[in-house]
TORKERO-658327 format. One record per residue: x, y, z of N, C-alpha, C in turn. Coordinates in steps of 0.1 Angstrom, whole numbers, plus 2048, in hexadecimal, padded with zeros to 3 digits. Atoms other than C-alpha are relative to their C-alpha. Layout:
residues N
XYZXYZXYZ/...
END
This chain:
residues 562
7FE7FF80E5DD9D2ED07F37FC7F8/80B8078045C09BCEC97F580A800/8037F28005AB9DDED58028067F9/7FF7EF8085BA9F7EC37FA7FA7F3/80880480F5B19E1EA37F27FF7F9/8118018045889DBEAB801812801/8047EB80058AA07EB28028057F8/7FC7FB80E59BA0EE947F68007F6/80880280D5859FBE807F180A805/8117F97F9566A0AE9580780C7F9/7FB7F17FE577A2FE927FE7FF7EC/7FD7FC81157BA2BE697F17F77FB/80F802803557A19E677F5808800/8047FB7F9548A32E7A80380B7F3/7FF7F980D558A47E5E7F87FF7F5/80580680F54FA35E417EF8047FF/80C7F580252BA3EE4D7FE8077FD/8017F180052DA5EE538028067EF/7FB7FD80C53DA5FE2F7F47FF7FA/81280680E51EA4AE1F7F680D802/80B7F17FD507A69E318038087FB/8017F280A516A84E1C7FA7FC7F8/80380380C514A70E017ED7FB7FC/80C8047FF4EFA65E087F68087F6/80C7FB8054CFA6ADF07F97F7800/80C8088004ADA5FDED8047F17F5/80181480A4B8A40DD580A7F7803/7F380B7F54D3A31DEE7F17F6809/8078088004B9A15DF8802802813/8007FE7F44B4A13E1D8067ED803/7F980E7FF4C69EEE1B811807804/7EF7FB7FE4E8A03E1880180780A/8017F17F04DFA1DE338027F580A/7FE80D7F44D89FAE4C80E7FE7FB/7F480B8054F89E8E3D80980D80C/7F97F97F450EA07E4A7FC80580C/8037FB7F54FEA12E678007F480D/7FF8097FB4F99EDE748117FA804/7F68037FF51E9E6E6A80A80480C/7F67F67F552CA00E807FD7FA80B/8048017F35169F8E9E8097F0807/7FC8118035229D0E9480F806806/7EF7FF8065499E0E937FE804814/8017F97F05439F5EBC7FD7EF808/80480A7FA5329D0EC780F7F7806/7F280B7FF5579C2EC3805805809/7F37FB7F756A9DFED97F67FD80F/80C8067F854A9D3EF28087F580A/7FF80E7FD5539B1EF28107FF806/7F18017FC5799B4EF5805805809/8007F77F95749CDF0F7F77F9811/80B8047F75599B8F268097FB80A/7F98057F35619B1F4C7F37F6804/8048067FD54999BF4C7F57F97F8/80680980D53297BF3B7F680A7FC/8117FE80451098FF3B8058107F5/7FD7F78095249AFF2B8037FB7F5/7FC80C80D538997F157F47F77FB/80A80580551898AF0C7F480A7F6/8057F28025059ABF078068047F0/7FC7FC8095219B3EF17FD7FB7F4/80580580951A997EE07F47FE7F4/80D7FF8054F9999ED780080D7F6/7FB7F580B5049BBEC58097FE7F3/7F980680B51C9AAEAF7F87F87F7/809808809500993EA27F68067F9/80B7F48094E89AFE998078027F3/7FB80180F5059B0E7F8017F77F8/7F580C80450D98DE7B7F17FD7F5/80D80480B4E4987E707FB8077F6/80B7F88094D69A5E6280A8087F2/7FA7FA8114F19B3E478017F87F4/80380E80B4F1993E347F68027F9/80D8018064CC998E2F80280F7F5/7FD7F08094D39BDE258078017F5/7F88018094EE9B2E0E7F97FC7F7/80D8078094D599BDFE7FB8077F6/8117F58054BD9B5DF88078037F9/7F67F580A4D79CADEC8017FE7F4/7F880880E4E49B5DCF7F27FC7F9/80B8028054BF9ACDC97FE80F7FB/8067F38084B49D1DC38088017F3/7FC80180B4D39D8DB17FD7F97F3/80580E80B4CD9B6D9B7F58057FC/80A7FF8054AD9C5D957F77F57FD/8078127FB49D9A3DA57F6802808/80A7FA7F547D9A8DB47FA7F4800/8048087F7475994DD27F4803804/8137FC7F8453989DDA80080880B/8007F67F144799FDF87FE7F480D/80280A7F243D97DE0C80F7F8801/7F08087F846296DE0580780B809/7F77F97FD47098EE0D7FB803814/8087FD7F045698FE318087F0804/7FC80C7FA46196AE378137FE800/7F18017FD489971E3280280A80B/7FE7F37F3486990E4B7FD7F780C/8028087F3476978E628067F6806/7F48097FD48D95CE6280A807808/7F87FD7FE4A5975E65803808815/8037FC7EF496985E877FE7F6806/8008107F448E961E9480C7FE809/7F88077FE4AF957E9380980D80D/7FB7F67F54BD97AEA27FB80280E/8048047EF4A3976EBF8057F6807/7F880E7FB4B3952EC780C809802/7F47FD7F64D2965ECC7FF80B807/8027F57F34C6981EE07FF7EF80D/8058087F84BD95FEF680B7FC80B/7F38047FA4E4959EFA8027FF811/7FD8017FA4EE94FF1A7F480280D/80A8007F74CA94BF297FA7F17FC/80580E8064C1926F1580B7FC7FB/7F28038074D7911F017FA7FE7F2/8048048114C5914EE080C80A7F5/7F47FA8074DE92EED380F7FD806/7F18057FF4FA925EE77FC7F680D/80280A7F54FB904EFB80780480D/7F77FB7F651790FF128098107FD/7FC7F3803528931F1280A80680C/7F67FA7F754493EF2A80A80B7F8/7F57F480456195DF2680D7FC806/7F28037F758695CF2C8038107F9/7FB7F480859D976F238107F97FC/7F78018035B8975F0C8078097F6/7FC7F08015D298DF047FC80F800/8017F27F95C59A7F177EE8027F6/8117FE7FE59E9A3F0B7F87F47FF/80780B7F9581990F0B7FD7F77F7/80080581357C972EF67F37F7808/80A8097FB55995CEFC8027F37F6/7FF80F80155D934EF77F27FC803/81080B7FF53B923EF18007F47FA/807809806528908EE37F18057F9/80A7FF80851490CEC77F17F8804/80C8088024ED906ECB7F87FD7F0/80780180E4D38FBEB17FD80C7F7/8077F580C4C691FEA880C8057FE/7F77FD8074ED927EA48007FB7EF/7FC8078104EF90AE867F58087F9/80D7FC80C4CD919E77805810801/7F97F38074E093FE7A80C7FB7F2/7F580080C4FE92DE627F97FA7F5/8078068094E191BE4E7FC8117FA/8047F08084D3941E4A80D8037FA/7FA7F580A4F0950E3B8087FB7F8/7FF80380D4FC936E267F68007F5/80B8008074D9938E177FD80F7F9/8007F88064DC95AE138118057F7/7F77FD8094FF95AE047FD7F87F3/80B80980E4EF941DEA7FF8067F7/8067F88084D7956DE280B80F7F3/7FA7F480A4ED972DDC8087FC7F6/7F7804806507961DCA7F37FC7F2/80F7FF8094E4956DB17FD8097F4/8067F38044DA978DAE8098047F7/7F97FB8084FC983DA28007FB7F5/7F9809814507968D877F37FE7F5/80B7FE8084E096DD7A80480C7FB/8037F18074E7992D7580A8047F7/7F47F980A50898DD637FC7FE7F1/8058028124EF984D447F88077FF/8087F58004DD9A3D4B80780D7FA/7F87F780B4E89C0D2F80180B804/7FF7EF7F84DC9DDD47802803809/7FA7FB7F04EE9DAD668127F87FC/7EF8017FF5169DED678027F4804/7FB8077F752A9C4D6C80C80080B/7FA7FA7F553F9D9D807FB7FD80E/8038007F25289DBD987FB7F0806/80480B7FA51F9B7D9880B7F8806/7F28067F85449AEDA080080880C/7FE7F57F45469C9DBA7F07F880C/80C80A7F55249B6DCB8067F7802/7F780D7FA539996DCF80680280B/7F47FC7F85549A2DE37FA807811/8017FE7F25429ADE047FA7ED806/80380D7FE52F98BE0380D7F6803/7F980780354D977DF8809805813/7F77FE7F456198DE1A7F77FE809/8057FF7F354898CE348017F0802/7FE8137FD543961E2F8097FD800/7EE8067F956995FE3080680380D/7F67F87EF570977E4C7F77F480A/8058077F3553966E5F8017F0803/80280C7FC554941E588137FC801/7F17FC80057B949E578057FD80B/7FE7F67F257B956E797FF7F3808/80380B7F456A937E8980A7F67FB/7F680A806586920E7980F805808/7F47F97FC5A1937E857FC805813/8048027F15A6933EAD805806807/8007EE7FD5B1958EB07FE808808/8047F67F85AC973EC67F980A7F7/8007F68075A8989EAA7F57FC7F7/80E80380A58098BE9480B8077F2/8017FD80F58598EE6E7F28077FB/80B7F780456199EE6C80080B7FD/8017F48075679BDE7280780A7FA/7FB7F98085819C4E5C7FA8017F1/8088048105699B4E3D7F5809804/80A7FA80254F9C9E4980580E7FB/7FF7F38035669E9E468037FE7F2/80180480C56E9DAE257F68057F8/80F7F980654B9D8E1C7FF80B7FF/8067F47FA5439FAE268048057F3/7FC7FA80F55CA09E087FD7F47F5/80880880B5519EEDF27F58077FB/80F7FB7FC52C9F8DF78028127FE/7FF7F7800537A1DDF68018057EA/7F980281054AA16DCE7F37FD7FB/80B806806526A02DC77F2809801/80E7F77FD50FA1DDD28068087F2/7FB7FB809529A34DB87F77FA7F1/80380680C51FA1CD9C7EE803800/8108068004FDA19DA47F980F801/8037EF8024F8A40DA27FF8017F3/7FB7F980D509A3FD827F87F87F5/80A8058064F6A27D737F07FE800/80B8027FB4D5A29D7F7F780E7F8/8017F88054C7A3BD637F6806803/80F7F88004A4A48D6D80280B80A/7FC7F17F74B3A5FD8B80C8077F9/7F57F88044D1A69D787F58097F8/80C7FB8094B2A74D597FB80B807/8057FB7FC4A0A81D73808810807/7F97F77FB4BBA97D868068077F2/7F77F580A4CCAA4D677EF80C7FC/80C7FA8054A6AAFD5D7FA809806/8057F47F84A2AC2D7980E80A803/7F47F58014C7AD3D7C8068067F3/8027F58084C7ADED597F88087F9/8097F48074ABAF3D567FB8027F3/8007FE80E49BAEAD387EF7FC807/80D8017FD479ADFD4D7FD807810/8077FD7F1464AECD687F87F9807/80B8097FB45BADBD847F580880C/8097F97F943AAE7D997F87F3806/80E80A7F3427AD3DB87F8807807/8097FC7F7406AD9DC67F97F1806/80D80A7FB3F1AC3DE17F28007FB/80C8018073D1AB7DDA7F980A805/8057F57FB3C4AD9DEB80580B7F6/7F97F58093D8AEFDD280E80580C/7F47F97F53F3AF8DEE8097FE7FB/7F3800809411AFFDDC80B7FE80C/7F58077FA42FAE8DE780F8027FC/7F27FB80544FAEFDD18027FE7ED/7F97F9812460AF9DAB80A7FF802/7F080080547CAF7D9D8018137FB/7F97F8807491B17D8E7F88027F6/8067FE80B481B14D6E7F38047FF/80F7FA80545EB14D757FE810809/8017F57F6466B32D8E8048097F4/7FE7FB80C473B3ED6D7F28037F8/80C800804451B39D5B7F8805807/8047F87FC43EB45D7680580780A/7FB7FA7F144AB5FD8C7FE80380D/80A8027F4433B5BDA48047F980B/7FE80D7F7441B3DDB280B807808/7F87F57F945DB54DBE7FE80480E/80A7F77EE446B65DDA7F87F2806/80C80C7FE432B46DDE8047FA810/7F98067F3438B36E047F77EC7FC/8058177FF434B08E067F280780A/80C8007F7410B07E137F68077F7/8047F6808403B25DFC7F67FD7F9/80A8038073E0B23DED8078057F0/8017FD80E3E3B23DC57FE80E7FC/80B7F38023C8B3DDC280980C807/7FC7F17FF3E1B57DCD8018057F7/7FB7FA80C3ECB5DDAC7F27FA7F5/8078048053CEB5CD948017F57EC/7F680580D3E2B54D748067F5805/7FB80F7FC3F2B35D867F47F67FF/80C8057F73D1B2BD987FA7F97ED/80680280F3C2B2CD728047F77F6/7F680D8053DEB16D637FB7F6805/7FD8077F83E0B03D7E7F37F57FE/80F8098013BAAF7D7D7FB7FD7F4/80680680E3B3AF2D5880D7F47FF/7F580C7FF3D2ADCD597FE7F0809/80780A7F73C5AC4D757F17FB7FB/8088078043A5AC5D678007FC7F4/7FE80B80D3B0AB5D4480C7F4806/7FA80D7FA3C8A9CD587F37FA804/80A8037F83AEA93D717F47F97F3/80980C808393A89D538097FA7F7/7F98058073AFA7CD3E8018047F1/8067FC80D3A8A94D218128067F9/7F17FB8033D1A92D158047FB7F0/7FC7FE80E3CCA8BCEF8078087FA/7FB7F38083DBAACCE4808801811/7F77FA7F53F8ABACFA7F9808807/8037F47F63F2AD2D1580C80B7FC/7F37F1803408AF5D0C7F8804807/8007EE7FD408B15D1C80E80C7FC/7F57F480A415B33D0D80180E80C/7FC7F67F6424B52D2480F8037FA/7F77F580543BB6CD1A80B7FB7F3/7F780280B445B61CF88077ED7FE/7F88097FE44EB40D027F27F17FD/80780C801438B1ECFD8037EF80A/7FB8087FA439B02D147F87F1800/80A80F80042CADAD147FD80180E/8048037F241BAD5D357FE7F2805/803811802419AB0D427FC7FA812/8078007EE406AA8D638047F0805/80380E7F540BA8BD7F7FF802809/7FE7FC7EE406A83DA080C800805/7F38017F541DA8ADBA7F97F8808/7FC80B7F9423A6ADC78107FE80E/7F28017F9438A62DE97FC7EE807/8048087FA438A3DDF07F37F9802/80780680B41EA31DD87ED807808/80B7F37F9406A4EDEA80580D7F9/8007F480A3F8A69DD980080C808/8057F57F93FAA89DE780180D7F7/8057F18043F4AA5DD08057FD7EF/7FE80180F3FEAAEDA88108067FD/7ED7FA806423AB3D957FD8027F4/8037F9813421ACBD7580E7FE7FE/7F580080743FAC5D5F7FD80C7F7/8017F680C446AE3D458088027FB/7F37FD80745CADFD2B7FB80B7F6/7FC7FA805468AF9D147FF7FD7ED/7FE80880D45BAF0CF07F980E7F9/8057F6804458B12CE28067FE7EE/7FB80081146FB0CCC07FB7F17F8/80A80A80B459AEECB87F68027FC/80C7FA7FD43DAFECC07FE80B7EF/7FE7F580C448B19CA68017F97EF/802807812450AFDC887F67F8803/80C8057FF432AEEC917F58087F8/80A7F480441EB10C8B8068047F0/7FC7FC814435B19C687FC7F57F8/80580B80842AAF8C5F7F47F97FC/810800807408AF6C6480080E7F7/8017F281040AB18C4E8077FE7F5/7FA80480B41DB08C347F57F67FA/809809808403AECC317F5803802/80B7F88003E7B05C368028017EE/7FE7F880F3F4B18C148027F37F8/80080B8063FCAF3C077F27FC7FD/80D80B7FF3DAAE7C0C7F88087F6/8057F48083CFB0BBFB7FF7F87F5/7FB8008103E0B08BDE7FF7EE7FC/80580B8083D7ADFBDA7F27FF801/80E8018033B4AE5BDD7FA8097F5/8077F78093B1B01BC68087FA7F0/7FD80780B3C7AECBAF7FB7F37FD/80780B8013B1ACEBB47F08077FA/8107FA803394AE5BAC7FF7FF7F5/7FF7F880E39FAF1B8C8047F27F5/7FF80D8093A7ACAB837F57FB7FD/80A8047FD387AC2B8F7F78037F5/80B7FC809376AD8B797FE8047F5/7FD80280C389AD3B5A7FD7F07FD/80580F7FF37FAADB627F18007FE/811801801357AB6B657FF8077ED/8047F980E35BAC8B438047FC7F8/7FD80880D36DAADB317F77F6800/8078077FE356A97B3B7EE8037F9/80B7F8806337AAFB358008007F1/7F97FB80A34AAB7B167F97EF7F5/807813805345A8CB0B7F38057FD/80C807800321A8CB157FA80A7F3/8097FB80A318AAAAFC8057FA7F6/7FC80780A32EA98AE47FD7F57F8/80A80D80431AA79AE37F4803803/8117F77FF2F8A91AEB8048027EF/7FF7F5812303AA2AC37FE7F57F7/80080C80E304A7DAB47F27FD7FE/8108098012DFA76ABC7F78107FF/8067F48042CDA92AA87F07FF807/8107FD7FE2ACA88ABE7FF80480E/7FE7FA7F22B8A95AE3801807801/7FC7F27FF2C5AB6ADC7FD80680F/8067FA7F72C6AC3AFF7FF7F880B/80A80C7F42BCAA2B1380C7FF80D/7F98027F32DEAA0B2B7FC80F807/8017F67F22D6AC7B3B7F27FF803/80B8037FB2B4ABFB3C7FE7F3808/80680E7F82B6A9CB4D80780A809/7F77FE7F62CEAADB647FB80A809/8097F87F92B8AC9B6E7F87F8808/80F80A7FA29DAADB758067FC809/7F98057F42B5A9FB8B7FF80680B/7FC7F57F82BEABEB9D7F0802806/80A7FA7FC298AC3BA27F67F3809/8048097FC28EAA2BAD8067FE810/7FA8007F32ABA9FBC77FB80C80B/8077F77F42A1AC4BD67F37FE807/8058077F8280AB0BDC8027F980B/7FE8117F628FA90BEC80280A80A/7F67FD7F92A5AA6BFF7F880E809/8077F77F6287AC0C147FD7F680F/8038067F527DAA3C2980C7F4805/7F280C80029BA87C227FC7F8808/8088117FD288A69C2A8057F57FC/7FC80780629DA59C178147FF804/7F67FC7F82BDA64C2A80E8057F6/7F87FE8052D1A72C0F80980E7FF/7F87F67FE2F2A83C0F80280C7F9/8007F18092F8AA6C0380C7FA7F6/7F87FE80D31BA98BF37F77F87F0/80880E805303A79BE57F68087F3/8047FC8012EDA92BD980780D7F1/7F57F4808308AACBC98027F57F5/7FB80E808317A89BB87F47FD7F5/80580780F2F9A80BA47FA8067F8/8077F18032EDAA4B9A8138007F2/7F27FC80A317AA5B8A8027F17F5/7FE80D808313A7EB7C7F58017F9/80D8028042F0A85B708067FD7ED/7FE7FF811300A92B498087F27F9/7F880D803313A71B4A7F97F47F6/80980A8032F7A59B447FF7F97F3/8018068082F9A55B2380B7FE7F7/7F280380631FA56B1B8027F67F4/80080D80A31AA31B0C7FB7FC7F0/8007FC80D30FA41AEF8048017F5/7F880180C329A46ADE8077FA7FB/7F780F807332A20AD77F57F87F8/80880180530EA23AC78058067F0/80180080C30FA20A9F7F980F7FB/8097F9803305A40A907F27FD7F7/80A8088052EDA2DA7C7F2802806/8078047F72D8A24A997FE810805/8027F97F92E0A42AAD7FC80C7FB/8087F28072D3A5FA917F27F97FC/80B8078052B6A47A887F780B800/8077F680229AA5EA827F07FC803/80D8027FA27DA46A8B8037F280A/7FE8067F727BA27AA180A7F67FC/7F68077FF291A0EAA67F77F37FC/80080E7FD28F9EAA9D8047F880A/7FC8097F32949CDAB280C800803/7F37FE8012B79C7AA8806810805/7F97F37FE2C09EFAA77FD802813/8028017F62B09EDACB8057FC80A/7F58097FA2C79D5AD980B804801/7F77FC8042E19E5ACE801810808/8027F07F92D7A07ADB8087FE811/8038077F12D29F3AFD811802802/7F18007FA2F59F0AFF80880C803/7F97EF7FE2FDA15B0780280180B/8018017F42F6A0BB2A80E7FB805/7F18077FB3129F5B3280B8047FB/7F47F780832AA09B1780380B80C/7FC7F67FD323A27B2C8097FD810/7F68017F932FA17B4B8097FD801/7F8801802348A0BB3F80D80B7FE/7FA7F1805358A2EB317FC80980B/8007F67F434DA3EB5480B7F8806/7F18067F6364A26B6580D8037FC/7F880280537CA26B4D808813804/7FD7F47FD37AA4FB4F80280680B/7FB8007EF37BA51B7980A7F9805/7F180D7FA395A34B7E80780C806/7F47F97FB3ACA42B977FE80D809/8017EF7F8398A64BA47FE7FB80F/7F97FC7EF39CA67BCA7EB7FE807/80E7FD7FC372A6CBCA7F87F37FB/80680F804364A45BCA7F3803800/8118007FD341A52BD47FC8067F6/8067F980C33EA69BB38037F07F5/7FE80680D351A4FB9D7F47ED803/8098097FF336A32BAB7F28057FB/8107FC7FC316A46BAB7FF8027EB/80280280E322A51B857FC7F57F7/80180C807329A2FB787F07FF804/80B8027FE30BA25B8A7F28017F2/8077F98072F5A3FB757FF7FD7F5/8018018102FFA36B547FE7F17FF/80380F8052FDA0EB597F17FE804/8128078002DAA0DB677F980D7FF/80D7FB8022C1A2BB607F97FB7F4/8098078052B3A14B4A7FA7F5803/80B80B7FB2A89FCB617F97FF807/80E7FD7F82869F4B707FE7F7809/80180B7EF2789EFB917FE7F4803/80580E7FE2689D0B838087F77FC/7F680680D2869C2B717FF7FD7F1/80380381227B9C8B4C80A8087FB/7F47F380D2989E2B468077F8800/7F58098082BA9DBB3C80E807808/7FA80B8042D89D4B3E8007F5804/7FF80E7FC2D79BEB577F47F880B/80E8028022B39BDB607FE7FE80E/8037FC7F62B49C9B847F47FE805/80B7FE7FC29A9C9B9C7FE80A80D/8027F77F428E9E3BB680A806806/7F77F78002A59F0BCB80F7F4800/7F48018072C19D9BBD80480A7F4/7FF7F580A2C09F7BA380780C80C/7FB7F47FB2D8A12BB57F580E801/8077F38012C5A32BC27FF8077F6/7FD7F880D2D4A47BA87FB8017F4/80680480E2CCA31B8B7F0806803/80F8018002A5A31B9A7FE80F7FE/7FF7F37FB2AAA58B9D8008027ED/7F77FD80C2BEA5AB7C7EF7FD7F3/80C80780D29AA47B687F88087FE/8097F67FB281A5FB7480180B7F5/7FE7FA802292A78B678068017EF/7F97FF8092A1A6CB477F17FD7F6/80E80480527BA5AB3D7F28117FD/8027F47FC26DA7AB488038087F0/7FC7F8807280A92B307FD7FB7F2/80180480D27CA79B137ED8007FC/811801805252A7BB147FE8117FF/8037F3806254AA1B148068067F7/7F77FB80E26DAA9AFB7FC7FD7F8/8097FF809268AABADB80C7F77FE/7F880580A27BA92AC57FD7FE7F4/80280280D280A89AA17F47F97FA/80380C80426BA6BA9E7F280480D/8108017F524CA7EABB80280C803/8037F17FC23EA9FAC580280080E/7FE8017F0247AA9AEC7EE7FA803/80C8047F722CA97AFF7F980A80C/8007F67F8212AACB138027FD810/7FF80A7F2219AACB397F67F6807/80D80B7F91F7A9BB428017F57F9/7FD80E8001FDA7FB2E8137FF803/7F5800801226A7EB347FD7FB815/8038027F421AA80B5C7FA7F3802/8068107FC200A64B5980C7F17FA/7FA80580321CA4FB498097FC80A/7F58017F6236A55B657F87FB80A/80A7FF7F4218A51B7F8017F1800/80180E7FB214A2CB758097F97FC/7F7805802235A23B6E8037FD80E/7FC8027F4238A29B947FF7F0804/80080C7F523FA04BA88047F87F2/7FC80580B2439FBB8280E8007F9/7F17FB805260A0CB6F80A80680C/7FC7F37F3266A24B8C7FF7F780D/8017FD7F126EA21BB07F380C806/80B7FD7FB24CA25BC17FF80C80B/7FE7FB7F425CA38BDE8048117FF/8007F7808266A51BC77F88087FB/8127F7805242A5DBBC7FE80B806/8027F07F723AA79BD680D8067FA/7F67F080725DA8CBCB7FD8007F2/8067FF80E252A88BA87F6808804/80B7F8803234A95BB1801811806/7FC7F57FF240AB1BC68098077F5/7F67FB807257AB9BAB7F78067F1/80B7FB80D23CAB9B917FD80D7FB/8067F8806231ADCB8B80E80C800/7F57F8804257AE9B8C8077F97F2/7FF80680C25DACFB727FC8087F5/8077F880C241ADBB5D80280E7FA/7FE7F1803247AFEB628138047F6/7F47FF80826DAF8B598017FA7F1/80080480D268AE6B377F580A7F9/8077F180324BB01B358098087F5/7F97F5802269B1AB348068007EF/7FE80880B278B05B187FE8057F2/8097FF80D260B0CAFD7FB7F67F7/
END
């Protein structure tokens, strides 16, 4: 009877494998594969032992039963560790394997020393074999091992029940082979039986461990992710080795290219030149890392994201994995959308234009408005502003001076500004008809700091800081000199803004050849020798040569004049 019960359980263990083997995939851990494959062998060891006609077979057997008794504990261990999502150093996990085979060689030793069993004899009772020993030392250090590993496990689990991403389904369902095997086994030796309790807890185990693989499918979200991603067809998968030898696809991308269809495992790339051509511009922007901007490819209407890795087996590389998803209808409001803020961008640049240039003309609009108060300029803002324009296309043949084209555009459009400050000038003062007094002088002076004031006040807020600086600029200092005798605030060198130094030139300039109320235009040879030694003086010295290159377009343009 005692018989038919270790066969049974063998016969339905023996099952329970076979079961786990259908059910087997690559993410069943090779702890669970040992656990049942070891269990069974553990479960045949019993019909062995009960069956032996003699000590050295009954011994034999024995040593088969302990392959169970040591090594699934450890396996269990592991088990509940992976699950737990508990990672064991690699040198504890080398020094618990080793213990574990120490202790298992001490009992291969059985009935040759007395370190695993002091004494050891067989009888038989009720019709099989039952072995009566005496425990040795490396016996007590096997029950020291696997209380140390039920410890552990018991640890592992009641840590993981404050863990939010693993069931605690399955952490209850871990207990229960632990909790049966240390009962059946330390059970077993208490109870003075013919009959083991092992290996009914191991067939226990077995459907335990079958329910906990269930869970651990179902929760184990990165293979579930990954399998649904490949059985519903919404990505293509494509592998080549590092030779181009085409290895396997999925449905989808055999879909995308149909090539892969005919294709055999082994297959150079370069059969298909359209693959081959993919295939290698795609490796060569992985490979330098140039993945700023997506990778797409476009084929028959359709648009796809491309996304390269290695194919990795066992943290070895052996060749490349193209991913290709399906992103054709984003692809599409992507494209209506950059054409929406194409025609957007249109239509706010041509309506920034037309602000723009109702802004230079209210502005323009000012400066002739405070040019008409001073009956002795007539003319002097488009003429400074030419001089500008004619000066800069100097600076700007060699640009020695390294200046920008916008820099350049900016002080040619601020030039008519300069004297904005004008118009907080007294008409008194500002129609005068001959010179100024000291007092009326002072007072003039202050047109400088008015006008920057009223440029600031009139750019506050535009989007263009480098016109609304260079402007202000212009109107607060082209009246001051290189040496600090101008004004307002009595600058020196190039703490005077380019602009301003630009803006003087041209404003001093215009006022010795024109004609005014109060003086006849001056001729250019004295008007020149004036500007000549104001150089290092009034003027930026460095400035001289474009003056002087500029000189006989000057002349010729106030020439035109009359």
């Amino acid at each position: 009877m005692v018989l038919l019960y270790y066969e049974i359980v063998f016969l339905l263990s023996l099952g329970l494998t076979i079961l786990y083997s259908f059910f087997w995939n690559k993410r069943f851990g090779v702890h669970f594969t040992l656990i049942f494959i070891i269990t069974t062998f553990t479960d045949l060891g019993y019909i062995f032992l009960a069956e032996a006609e003699s000590l050295d077979s009954a011994l034999t057997a024995q040593k088969l039963i302990y392959l169970g008794a040591c090594f699934p504990i450890l396996l269990i261990m592991l088990c509940i560790f992976s699950v737990c999502r508990i990672r064991l150093n690699k040198w504890l996990r080398a020094l618990l394997i080793t213990i574990d085979l120490f202790v298992y060689m001490g009992a291969l030793t059985m009935g040759k020393n007395e370190l695993f069993y002091k004494n050891v004899t067989y009888t038989t009772k009720n019709g099989i074999t039952v072995l009566e020993k005496d425990y040795g030392v490396l016996h007590h250090l096997f029950y020291a091992m696997v209380i140390l590993y039920v410890m552990m496990c018991f640890a592992a689990l009641v840590y993981s029940l404050r863990k939010k991403d693993i069931s605690n389904k399955t952490i209850y369902l871990m207990f229960l082979p632990v909790l049966l095997t240390f009962a059946a086994f330390f059970g077993g030796r208490l109870y003075e039986g013919t009959v083991e309790l092992v290996p009914i807890s191991y067939l226990i185990a077995q459907v335990i461990y079958l329910i906990i693989i269930h869970h651990i499918c179902l929760y184990d979200i990165d293979d579930t992710v990954a399998d649904s991603l490949v059985q519903n067809g919404t990505t293509g998968f494509i592998s080549f080795d590092f030779k181009r030898n085409y290895l396997a696809s999925n449905e989808t991308a055999k879909r995308i290219f149909p090539i892969l269809n005919d294709m055999k495992v082994d297959e150079p790339v370069d059969a298909d030149p359209e693959l081959s051509s993919a295939v290698e511009a795609w490796i060569k922007r992985f490979e330098t890392g140039a993945d700023n901007e997506k990778m797409l490819y476009e084929t028959n209407g359709r648009t796809y994201i491309v996304e390269v890795a290695y194919l990795c087996i066992v943290n070895r590389k052996y060749g490349y994995q193209f991913y290709l998803t399906d992103d054709t209808r984003n692809q599409e409001y992507i494209s209506l959308l950059d054409r929406y803020n194409a025609d957007l961008r249109t239509e706010v640049a041509e309506k920034t234009a037309d602000i723009l240039e109702m802004h230079n003309k209210l502005i323009l609009s000012m400066a002739v408005m405070v040019e008409s108060r001073d009956n002795s300029t007539g003319g002097h803002i488009r003429r400074t502003s030419d001089v500008v324009r004619m000066l800069i296309n100097e600076m700007m043949k060699e640009n020695e001076l390294g200046l920008t084209e916008t820099f350049c555009r900016n002080l040619i459009k601020a030039a008519p500004m300069h004297d904005l400050g004008k118009i907080a000038v007294d008409d008194a003062i500002l129609r005068k008809p001959g010179r100024f007094t000291d007092e009326e002088y002072e007072k003039m002076k202050a047109h400088a700091a008015e006008g920057a004031r009223i440029v600031h006040n009139v750019l506050e807020g535009t989007d263009d800081m480098e016109f609304h600086i260079i402007a202000e600029n212009v109107a607060h200092y082209h009246h001051e000199r290189w040496d600090g005798s101008g004004y307002p605030e009595k600058l020196t060198g190039e703490n005077i803004p380019l602009e301003a130094r630009i803006m003087a030139i041209a404003d001093v300039y215009d006022a010795l050849v024109s004609k005014r109320v109060y003086k006849e235009k001056m001729p250019f040879e004295d008007a020149d020798r004036i500007i000549m030694e104001g150089m290092g003086k009034h003027f930026d010295k460095r400035l001289e040569k474009y003056y002087v290159s500029a000189r006989p377009a000057l002349e010729a343009y106030y020439s035109s004049l009359g």
